[in-house]
N, C-alpha and C positions, 0 to 999 in steps of 0.2 A: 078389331079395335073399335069399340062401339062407345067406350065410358070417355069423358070428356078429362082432359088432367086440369088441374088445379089452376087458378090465374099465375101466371110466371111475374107478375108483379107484385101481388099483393096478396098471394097465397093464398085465398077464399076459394072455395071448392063448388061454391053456386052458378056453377056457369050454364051456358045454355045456347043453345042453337037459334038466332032469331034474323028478322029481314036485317040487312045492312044499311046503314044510318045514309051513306050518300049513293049505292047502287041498289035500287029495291027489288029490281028482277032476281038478285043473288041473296045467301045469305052467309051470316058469319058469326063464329061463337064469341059472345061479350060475358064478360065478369060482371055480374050483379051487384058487385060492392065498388070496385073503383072505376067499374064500367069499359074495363081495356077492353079491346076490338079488335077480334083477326079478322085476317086479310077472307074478300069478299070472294068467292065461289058459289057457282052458281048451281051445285048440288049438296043437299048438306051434309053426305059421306065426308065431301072434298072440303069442307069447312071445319068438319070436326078433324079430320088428318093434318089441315095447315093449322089449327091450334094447338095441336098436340105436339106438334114436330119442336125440335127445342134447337137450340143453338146448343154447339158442344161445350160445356162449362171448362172441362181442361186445357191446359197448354195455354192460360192468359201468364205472360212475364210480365216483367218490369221492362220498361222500353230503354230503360238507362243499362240496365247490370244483369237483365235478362234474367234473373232470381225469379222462382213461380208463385207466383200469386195468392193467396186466398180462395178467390173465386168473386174479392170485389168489384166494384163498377172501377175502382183507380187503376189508372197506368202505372203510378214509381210505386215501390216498394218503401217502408219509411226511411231506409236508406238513402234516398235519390230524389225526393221530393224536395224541387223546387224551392227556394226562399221566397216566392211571391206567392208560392199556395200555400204556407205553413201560416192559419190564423192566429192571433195573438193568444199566449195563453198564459 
């Protein structure tokens, strides 16, 4: 695994291996466009494997009714959302 994956935020594919903003002995792969920042390793095999490494997308429910998800950042499904999060439409 040597190719860097894509920013998990903001999907630009310009990433890059560089020193880390607050430990500089280490380094860690940043997005060139919205500038995300993995986590600082101090070799840069171990910087590019913790950028790549992903959170499992499946198995997100609704906390309410337990219905599976999208793959959104929300909790309810539009069945269960809350009357204080529905903005006025």
């Amino acid at each position: 695994m040597n190719e860097l994956k894509p920013c998990p935020f903001c999907g630009w594919h310009e990433v890059g291996i560089y020193p880390h903003d607050a430990i500089p002995a280490c380094g860690a792969a940043a997005c060139r466009k919205c500038h995300a920042q993995g986590p600082a390793r101090p070799l840069a095999k171990d910087a590019l494997a913790a950028w790549n490494r992903r959170a499992d997308p499946g198995g997100q429910s609704c906390v309410v009714c337990a219905v599976e998800l999208d793959g959104s950042c929300e909790a309810y499904c539009q069945d269960c959302v809350p009357a204080e999060e529905v903005g006025d439409e």
